[in-house]
MIDOSE-1310 file (N, C-alpha, C; in nm, 2 decimals, decimal comma, always signed):
residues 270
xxxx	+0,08/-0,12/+0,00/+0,00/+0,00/+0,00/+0,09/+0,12/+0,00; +0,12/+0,22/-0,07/+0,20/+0,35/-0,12/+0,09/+0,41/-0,05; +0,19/+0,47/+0,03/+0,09/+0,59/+0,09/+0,22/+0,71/+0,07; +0,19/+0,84/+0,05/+0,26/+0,96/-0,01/+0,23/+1,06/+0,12
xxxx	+0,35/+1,16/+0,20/+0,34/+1,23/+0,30/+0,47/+1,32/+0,26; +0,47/+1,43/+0,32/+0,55/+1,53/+0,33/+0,65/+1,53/+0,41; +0,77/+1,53/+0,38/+0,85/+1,55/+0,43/+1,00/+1,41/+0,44; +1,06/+1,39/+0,52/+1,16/+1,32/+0,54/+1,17/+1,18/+0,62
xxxx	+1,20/+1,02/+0,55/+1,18/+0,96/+0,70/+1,20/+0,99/+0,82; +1,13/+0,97/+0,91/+1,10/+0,95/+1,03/+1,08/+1,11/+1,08; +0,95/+1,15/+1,00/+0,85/+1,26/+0,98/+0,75/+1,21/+1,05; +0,66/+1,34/+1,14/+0,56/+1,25/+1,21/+0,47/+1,23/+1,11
xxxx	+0,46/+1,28/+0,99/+0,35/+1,22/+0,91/+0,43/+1,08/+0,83; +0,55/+1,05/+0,83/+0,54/+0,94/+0,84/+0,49/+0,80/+0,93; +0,48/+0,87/+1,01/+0,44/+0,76/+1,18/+0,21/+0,80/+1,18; +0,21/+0,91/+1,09/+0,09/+0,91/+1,05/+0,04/+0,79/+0,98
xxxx	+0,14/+0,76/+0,88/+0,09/+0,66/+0,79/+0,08/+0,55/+0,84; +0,20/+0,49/+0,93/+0,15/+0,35/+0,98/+0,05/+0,37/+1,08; +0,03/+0,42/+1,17/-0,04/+0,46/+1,25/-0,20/+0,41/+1,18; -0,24/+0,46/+1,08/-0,36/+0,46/+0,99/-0,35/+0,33/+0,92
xxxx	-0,23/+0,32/+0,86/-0,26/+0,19/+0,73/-0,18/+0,06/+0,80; -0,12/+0,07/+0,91/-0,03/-0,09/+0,99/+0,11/-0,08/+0,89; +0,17/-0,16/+0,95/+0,31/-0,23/+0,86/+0,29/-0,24/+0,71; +0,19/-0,26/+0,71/+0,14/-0,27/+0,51/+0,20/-0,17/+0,44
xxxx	+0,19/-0,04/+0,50/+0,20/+0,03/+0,44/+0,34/+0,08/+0,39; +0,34/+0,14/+0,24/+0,51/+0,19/+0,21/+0,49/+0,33/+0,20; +0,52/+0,37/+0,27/+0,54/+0,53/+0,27/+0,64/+0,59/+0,15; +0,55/+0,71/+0,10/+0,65/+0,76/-0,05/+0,66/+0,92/+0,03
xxxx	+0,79/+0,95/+0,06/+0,79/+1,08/+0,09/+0,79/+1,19/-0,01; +0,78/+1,31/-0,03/+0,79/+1,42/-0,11/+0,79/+1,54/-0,05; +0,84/+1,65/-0,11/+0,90/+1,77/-0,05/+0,76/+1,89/-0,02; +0,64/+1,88/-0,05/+0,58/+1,96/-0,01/+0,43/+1,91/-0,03
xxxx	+0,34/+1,95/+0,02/+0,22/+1,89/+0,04/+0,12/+1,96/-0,11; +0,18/+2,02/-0,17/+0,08/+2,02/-0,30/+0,18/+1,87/-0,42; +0,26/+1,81/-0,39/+0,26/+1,70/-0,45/+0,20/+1,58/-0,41; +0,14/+1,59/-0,29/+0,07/+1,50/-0,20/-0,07/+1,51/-0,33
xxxx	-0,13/+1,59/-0,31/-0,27/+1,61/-0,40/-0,21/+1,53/-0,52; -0,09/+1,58/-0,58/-0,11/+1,57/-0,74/-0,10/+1,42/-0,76; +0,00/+1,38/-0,63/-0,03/+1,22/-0,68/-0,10/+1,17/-0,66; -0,19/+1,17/-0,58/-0,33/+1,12/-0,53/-0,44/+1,12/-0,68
xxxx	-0,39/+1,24/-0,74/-0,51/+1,29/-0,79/-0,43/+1,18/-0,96; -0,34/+1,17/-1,00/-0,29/+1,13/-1,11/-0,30/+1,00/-1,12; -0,28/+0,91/-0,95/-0,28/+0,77/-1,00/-0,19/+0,69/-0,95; -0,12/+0,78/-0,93/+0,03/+0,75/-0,88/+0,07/+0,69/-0,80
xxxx	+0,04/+0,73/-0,64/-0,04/+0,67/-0,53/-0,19/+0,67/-0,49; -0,23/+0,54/-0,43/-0,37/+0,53/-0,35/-0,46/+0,68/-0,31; -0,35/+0,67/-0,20/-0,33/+0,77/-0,09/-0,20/+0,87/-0,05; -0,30/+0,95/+0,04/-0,18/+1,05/+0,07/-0,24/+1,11/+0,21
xxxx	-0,17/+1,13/+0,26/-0,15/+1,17/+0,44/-0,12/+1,31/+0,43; -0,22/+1,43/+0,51/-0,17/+1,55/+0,54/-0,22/+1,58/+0,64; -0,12/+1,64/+0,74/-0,17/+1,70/+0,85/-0,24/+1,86/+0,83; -0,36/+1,89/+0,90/-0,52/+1,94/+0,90/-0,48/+2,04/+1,00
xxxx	-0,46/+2,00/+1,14/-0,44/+2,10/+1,25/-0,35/+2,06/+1,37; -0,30/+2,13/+1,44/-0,22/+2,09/+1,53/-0,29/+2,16/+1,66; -0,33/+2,04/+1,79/-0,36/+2,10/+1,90/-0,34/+2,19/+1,96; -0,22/+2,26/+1,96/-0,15/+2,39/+1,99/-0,14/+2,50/+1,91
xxxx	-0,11/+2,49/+1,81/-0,03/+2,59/+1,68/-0,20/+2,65/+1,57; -0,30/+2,55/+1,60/-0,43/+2,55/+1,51/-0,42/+2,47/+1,37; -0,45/+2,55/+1,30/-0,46/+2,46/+1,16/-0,36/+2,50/+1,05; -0,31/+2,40/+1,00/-0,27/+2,40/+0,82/-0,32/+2,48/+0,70
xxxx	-0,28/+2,61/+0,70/-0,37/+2,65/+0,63/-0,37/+2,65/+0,43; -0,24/+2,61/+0,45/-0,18/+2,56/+0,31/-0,30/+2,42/+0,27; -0,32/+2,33/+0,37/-0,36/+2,19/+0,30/-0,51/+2,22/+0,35; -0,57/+2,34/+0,37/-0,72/+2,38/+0,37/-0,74/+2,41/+0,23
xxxx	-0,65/+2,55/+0,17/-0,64/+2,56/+0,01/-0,66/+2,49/-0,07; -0,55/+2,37/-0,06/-0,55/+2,25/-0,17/-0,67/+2,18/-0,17; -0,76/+2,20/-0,06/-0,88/+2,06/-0,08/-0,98/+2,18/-0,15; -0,97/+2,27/-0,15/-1,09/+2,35/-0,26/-1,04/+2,34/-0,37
xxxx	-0,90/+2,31/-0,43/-0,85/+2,36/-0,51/-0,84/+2,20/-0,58; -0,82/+2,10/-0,49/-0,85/+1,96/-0,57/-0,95/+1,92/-0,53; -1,03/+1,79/-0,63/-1,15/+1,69/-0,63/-1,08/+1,53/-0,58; -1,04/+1,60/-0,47/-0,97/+1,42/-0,39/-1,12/+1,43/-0,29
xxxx	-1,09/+1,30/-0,20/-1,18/+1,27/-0,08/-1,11/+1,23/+0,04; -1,19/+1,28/+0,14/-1,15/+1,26/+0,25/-1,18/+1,10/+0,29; -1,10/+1,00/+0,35/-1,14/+0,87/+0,34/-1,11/+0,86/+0,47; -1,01/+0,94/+0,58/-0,97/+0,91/+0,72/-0,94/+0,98/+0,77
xxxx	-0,95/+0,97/+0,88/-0,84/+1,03/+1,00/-0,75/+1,00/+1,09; -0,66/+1,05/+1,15/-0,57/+0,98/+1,22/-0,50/+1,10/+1,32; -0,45/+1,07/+1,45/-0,42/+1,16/+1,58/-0,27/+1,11/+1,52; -0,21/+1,20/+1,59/+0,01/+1,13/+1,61/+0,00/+1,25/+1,71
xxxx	+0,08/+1,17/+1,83/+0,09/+1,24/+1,93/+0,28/+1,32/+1,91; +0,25/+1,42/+1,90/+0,40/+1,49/+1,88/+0,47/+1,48/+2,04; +0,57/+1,42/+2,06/+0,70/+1,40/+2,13/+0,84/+1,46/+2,11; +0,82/+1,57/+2,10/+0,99/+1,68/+2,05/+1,08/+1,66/+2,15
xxxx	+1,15/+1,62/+2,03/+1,33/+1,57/+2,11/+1,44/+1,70/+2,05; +1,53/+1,75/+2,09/+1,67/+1,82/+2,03/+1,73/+1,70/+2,04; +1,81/+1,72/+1,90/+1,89/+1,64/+1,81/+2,01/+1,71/+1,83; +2,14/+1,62/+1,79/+2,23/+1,68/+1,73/+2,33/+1,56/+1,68
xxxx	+2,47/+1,59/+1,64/+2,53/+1,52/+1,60/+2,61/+1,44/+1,73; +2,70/+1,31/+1,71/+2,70/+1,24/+1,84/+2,81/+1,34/+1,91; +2,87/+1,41/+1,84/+3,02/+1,45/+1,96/+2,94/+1,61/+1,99; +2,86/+1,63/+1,97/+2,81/+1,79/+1,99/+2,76/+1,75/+2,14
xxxx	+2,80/+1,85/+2,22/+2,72/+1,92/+2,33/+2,60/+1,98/+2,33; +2,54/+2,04/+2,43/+2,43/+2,11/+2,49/+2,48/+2,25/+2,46; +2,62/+2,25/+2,53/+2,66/+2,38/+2,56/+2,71/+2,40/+2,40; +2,76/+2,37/+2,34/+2,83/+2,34/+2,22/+2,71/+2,44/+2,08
xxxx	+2,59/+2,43/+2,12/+2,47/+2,47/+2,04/+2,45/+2,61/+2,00; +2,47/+2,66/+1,91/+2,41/+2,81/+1,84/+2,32/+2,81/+1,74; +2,23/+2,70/+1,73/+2,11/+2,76/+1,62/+2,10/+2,59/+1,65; +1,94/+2,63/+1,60/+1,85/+2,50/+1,59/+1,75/+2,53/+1,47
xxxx	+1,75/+2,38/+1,42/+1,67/+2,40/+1,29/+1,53/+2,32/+1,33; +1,41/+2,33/+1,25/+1,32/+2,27/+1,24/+1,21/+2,30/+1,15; +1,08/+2,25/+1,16/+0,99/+2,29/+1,08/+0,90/+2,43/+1,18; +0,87/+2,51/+1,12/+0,81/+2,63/+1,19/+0,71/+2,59/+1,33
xxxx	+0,64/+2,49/+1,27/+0,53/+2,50/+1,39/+0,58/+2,42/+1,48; +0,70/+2,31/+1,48/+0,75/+2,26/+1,57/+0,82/+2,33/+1,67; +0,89/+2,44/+1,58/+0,99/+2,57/+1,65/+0,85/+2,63/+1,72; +0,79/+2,66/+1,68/+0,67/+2,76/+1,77/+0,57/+2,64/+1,91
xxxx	+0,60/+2,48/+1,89/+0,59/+2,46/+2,02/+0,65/+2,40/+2,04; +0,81/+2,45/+2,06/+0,91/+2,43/+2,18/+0,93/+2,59/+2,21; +0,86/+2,67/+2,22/+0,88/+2,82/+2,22/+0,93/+2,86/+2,37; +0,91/+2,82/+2,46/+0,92/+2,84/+2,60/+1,08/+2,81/+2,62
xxxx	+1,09/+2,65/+2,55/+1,25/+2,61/+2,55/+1,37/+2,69/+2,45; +1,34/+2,72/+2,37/+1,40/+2,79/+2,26/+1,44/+2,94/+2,31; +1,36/+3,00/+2,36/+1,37/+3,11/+2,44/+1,50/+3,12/+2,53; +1,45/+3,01/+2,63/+1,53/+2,99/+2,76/+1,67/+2,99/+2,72
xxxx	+1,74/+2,97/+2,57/+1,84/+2,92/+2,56/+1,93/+3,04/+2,45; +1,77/+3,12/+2,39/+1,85/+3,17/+2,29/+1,94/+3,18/+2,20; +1,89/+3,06/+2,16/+1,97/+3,01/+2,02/+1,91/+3,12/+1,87; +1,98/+3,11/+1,81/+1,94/+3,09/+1,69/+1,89/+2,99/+1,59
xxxx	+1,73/+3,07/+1,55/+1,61/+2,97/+1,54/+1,64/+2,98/+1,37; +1,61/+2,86/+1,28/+1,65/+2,83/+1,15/+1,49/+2,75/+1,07; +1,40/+2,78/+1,02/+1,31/+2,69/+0,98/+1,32/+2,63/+0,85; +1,32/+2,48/+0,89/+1,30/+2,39/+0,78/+1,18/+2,37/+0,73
xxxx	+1,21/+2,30/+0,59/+1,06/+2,23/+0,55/+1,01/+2,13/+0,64; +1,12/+2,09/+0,67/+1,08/+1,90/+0,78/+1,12/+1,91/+0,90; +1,04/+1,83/+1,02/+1,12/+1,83/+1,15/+1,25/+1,71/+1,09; +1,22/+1,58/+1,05/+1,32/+1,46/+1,02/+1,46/+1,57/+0,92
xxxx	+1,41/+1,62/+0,80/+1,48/+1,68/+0,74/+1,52/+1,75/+0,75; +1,49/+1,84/+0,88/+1,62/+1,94/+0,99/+1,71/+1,81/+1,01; +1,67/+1,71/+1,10/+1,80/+1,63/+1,15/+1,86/+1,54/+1,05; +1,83/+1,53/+0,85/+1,91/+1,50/+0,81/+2,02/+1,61/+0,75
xxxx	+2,01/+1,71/+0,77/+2,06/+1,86/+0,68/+2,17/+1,87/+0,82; +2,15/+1,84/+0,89/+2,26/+1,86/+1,03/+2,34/+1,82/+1,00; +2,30/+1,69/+0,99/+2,38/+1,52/+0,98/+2,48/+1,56/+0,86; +2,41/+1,55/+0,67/+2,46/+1,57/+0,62/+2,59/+1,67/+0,57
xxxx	+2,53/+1,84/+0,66/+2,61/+1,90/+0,62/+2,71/+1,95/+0,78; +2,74/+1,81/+0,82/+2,84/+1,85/+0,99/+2,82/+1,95/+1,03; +2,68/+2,00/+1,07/+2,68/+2,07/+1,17/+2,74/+2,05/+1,29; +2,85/+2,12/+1,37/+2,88/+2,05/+1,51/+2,85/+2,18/+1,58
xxxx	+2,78/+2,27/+1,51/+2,73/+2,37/+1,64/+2,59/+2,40/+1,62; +2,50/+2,32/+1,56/+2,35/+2,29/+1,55/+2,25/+2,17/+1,61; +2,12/+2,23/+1,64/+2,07/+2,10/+1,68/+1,97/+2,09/+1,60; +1,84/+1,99/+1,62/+1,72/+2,02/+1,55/+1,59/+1,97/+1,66
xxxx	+1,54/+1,99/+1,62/+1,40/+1,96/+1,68/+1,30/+1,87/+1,58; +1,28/+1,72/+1,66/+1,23/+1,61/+1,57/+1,17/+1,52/+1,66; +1,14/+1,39/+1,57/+1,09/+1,28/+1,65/+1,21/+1,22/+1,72; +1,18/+1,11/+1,80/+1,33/+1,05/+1,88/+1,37/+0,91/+1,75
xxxx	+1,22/+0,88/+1,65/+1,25/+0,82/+1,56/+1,36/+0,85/+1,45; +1,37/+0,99/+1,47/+1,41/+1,06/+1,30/+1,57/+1,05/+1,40; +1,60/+1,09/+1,54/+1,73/+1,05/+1,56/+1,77/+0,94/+1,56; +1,70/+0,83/+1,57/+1,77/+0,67/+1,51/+1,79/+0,64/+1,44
xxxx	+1,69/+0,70/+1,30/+1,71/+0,65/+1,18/+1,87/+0,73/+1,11; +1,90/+0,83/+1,17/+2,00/+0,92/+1,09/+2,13/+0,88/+1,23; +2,12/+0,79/+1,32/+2,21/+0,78/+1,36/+2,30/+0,90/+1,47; +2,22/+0,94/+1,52/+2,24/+1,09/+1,60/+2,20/+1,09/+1,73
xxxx	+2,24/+1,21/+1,81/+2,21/+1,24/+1,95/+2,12/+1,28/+1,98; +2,09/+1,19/+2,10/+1,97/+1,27/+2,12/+2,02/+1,37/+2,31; +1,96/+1,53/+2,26/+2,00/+1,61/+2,37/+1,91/+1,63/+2,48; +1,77/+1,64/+2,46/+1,68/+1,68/+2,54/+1,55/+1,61/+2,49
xxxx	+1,47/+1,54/+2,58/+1,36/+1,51/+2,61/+1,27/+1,63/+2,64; +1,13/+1,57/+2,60/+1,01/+1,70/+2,57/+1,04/+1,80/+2,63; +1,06/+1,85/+2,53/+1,08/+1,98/+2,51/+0,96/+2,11/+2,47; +0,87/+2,04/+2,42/+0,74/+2,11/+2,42/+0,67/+2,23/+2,51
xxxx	+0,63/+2,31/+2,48/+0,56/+2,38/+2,60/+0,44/+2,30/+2,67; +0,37/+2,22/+2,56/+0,27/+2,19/+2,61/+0,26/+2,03/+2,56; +0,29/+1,91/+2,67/+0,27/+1,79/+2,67/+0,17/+1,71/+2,57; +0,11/+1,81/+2,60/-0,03/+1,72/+2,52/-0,04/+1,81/+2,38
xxxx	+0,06/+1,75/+2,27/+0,07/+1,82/+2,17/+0,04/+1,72/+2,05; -0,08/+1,73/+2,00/-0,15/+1,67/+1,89/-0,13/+1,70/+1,77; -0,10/+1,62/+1,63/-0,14/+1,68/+1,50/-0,25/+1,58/+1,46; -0,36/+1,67/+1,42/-0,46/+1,52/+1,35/-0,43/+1,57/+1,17
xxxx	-0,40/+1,42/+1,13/-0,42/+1,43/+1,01/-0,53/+1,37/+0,89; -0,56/+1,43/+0,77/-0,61/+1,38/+0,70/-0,57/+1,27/+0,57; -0,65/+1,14/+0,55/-0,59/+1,05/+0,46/-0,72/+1,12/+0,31; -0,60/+1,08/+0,22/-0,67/+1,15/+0,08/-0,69/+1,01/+0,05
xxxx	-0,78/+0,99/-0,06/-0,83/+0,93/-0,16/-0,90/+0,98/-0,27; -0,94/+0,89/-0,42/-1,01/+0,97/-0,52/-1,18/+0,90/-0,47; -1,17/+0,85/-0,36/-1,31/+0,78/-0,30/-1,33/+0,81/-0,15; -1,41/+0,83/-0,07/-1,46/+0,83/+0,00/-1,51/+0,68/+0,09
xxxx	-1,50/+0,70/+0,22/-1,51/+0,57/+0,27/-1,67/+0,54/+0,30; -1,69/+0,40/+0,32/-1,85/+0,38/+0,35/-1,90/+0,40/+0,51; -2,03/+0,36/+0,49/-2,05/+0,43/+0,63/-2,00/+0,32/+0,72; -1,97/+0,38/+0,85/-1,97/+0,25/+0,99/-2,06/+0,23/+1,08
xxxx	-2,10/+0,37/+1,08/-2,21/+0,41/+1,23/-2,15/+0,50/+1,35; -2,01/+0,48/+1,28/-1,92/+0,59/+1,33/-1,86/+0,67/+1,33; -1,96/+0,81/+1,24/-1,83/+0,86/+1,10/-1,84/+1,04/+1,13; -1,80/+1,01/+1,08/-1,75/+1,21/+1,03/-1,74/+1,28/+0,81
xxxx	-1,81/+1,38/+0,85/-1,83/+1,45/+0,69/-1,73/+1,58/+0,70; -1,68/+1,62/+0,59/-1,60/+1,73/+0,58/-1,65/+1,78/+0,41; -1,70/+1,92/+0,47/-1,75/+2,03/+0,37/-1,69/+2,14/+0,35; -1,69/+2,20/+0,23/-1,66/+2,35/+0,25/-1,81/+2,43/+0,15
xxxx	-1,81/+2,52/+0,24/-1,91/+2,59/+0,18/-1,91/+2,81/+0,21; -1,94/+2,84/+0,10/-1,94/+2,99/+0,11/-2,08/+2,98/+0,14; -2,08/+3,14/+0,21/-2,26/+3,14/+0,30/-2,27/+3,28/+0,15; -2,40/+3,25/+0,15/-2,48/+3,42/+0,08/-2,42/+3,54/+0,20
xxxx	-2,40/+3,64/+0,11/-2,35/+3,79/+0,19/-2,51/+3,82/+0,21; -2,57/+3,79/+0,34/-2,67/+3,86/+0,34/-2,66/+3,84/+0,52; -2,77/+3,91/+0,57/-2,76/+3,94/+0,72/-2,83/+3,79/+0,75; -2,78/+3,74/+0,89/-2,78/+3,58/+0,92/-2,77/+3,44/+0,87
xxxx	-2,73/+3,47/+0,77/-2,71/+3,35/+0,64/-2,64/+3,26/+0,71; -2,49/+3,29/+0,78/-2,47/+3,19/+0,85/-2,53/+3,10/+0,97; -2,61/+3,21/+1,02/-2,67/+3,14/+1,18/-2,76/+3,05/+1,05; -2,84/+3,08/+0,95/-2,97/+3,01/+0,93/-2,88/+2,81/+0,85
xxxx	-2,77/+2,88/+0,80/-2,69/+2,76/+0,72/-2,63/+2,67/+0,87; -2,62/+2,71/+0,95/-2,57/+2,64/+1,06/-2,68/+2,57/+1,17; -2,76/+2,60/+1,18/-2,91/+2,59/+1,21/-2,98/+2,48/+1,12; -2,96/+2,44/+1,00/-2,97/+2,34/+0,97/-2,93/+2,22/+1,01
xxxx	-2,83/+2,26/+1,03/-2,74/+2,10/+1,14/-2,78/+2,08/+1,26; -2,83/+2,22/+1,33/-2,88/+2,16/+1,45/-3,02/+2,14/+1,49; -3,09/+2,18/+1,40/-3,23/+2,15/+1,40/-3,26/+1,97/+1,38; -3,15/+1,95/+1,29/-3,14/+1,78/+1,29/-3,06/+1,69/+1,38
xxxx	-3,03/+1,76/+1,52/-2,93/+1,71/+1,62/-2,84/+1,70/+1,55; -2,77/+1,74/+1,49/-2,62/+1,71/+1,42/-2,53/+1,78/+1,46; -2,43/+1,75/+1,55/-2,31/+1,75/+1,62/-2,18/+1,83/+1,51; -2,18/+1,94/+1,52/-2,08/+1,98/+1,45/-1,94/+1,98/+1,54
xxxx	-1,84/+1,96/+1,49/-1,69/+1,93/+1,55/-1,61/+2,02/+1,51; -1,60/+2,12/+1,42/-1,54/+2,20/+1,39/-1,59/+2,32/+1,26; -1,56/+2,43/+1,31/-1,58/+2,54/+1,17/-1,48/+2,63/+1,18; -1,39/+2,66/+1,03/-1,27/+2,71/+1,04/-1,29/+2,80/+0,86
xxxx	-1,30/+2,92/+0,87/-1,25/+3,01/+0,77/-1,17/+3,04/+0,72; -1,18/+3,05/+0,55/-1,05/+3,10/+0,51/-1,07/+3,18/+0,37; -0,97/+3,30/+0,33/-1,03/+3,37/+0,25/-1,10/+3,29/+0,13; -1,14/+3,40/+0,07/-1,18/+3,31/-0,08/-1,05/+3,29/-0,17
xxxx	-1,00/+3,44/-0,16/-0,89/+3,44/-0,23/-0,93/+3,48/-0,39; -1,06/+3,52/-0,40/-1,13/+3,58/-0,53/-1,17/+3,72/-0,49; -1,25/+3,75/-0,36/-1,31/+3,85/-0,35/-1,27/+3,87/-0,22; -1,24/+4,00/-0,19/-1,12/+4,07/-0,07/-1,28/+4,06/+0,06
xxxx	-1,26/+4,04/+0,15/-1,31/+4,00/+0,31/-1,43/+3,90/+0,28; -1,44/+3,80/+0,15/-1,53/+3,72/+0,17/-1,45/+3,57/+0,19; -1,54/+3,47/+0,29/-1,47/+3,38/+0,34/-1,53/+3,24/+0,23; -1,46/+3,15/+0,29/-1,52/+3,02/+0,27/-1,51/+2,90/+0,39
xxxx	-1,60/+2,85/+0,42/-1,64/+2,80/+0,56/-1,60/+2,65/+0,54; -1,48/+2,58/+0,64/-1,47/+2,45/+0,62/-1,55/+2,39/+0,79; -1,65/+2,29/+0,70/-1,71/+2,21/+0,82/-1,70/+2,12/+0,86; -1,68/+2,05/+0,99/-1,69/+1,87/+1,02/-1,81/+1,85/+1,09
xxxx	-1,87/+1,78/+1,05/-1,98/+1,72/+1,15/-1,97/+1,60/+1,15; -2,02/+1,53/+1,28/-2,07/+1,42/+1,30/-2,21/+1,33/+1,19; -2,15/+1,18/+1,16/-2,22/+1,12/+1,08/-2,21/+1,10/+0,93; -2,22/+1,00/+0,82/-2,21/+0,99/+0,74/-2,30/+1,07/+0,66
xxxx	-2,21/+1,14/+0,53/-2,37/+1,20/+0,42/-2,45/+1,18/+0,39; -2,44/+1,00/+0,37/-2,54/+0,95/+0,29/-2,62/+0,88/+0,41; -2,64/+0,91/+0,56/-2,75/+0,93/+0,59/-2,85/+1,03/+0,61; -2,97/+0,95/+0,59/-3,05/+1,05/+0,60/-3,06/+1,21/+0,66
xxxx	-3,04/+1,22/+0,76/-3,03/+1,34/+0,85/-2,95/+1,44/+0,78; -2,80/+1,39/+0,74/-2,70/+1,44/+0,71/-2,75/+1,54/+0,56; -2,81/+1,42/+0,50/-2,76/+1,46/+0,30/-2,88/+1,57/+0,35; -2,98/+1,58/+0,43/-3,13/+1,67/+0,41/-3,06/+1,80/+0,47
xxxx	-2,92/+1,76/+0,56/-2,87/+1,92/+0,58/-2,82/+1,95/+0,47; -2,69/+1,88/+0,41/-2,67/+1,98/+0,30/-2,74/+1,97/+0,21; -2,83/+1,92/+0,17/-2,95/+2,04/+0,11/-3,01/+2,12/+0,14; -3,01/+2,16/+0,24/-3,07/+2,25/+0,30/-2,96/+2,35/+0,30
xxxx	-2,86/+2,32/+0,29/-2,73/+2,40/+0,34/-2,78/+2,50/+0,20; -2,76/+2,42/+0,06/-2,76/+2,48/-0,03/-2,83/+2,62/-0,08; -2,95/+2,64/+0,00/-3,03/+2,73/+0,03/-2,97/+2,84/+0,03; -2,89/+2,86/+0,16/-2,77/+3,00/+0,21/-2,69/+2,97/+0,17
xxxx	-2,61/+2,94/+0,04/-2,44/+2,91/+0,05/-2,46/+2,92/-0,14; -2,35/+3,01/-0,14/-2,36/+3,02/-0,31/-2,25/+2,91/-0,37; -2,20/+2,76/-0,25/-2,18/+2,70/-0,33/-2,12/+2,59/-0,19; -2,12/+2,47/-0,27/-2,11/+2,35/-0,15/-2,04/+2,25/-0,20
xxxx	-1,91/+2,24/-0,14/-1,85/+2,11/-0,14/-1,81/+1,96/-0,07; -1,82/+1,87/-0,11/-1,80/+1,75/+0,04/-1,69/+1,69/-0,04; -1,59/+1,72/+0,08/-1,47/+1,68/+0,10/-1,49/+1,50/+0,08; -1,55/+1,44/+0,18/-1,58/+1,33/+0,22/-1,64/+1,29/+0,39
xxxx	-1,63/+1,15/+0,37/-1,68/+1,11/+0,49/-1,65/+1,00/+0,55; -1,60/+0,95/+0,65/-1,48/+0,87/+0,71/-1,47/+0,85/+0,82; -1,47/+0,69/+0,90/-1,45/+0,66/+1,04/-1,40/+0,74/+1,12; -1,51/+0,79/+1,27/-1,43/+0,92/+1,34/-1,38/+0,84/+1,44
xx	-1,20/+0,95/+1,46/-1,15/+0,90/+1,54/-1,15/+0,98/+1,64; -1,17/+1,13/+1,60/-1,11/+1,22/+1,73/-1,24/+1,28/+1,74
């Protein structure tokens, strides 16, 4: 099973993938999350793994874009609990350290520790692919911030244990497909929809879902990127589309919203 994720072995969206798909799975890395879509969408691979939001930092706002911008489906979900280690090379010290690399939102939660130390902060595309850019290019006065995986697989030190500000540091991610999963009885829908510019359009388009007990889990905005301060509304609710309850909201949705899309619908985990 090829499954396609961003970034470098022993990336947490690599540990996404098995996490989701077991040992089966072969993970195909690539350098940025709009190749994730294109191979999904070509044929190339099955699937593809992107992380959606992080419990701390909020949401991905790059792989919000892509899903208006491609016709993939949402087929899953999957939690990876982030564990930030400092890395470095094996003869490097603690004290030895002037700059740390990583990926931005990793740097922004170790921010308490990063501080305390006053290093010089460096952001990479990858947490793993900070600690192979170390590796490869002898850094012996850098560290990185990664999994404790990504320092075994590159053969490196490990400096400091969680280092996070906040322990309980979550990314949930989403699994792509060109299909959509069937119902279980346990599911979750992901929509995007623009509301009519008119006065209450959203309370009445949201009001839909709850007039039918429907449990919404999340609503996150983002521009249109056509027309300057108009948004477009990404939804999760509770429940499969194609039951009843669900499909009569978004049709109903249709009413307020000059336009509606379903991502998909997929066993809920979180």
């Amino acid at each position: 099973m090829m499954v396609t994720y961003q970034g470098e072995p022993g990336a947490y969206s690599e540990m996404a993938v098995f996490k989701f798909f077991g040992n089966k799975a072969e993970p195909v890395p690539c350098k940025d999350f709009r190749s994730i879509f294109e191979s999904v969408k070509s044929g190339a691979v099955p699937h593809g793994v992107v992380p959606i939001e992080n419990s701390i930092e909020g949401s991905v706002n790059q792989n919000y874009d892509l899903f208006l911008n491609y016709d993939l489906k949402v087929c899953g979900e999957v939690a990876v609990k982030l564990a930030h280690v400092l890395i470095s090379k094996p003869d490097t010290k603690l004290e030895d350290i002037n700059t740390v690399y990583s990926h931005p939102q990793a740097l922004a939660q170790c921010r308490l520790y990063l501080e305390e130390h006053k290093w010089e902060i460096i952001p990479a595309y990858d947490t793993a692919g900070a600690v192979k850019l170390i590796k490869e290019q002898n850094l012996t006065d850098a560290a990185a911030i990664a999994s404790e995986k990504a320092a075994d697989i590159y053969s490196m030190k490990l400096l400091a244990r969680d280092i996070a500000d906040n322990p309980s540091n979550y990314t949930r991610f989403l699994v792509l497909s060109n299909q959509d999963a069937e119902p279980t009885g346990d599911d979750k829908t992901s929509i995007i929809f623009s509301a009519k510019h008119a006065p209450g359009t959203l309370y009445y388009a949201l009001g839909e879902f709850a007039s039918r007990n429907i449990n919404l889990t999340r609503i996150e905005s983002r521009p249109t990127k056509t027309t300057a301060w108009q948004y477009n509304f990404y939804l999760d609710f509770e429940g499969h589309r194609i039951e009843r309850r669900c499909a009569e909201a978004i049709v109903a949705l249709e009413t307020y919203a000059t336009f509606v899309k379903i991502l998909g619908s997929y066993p809920r985990v979180i």
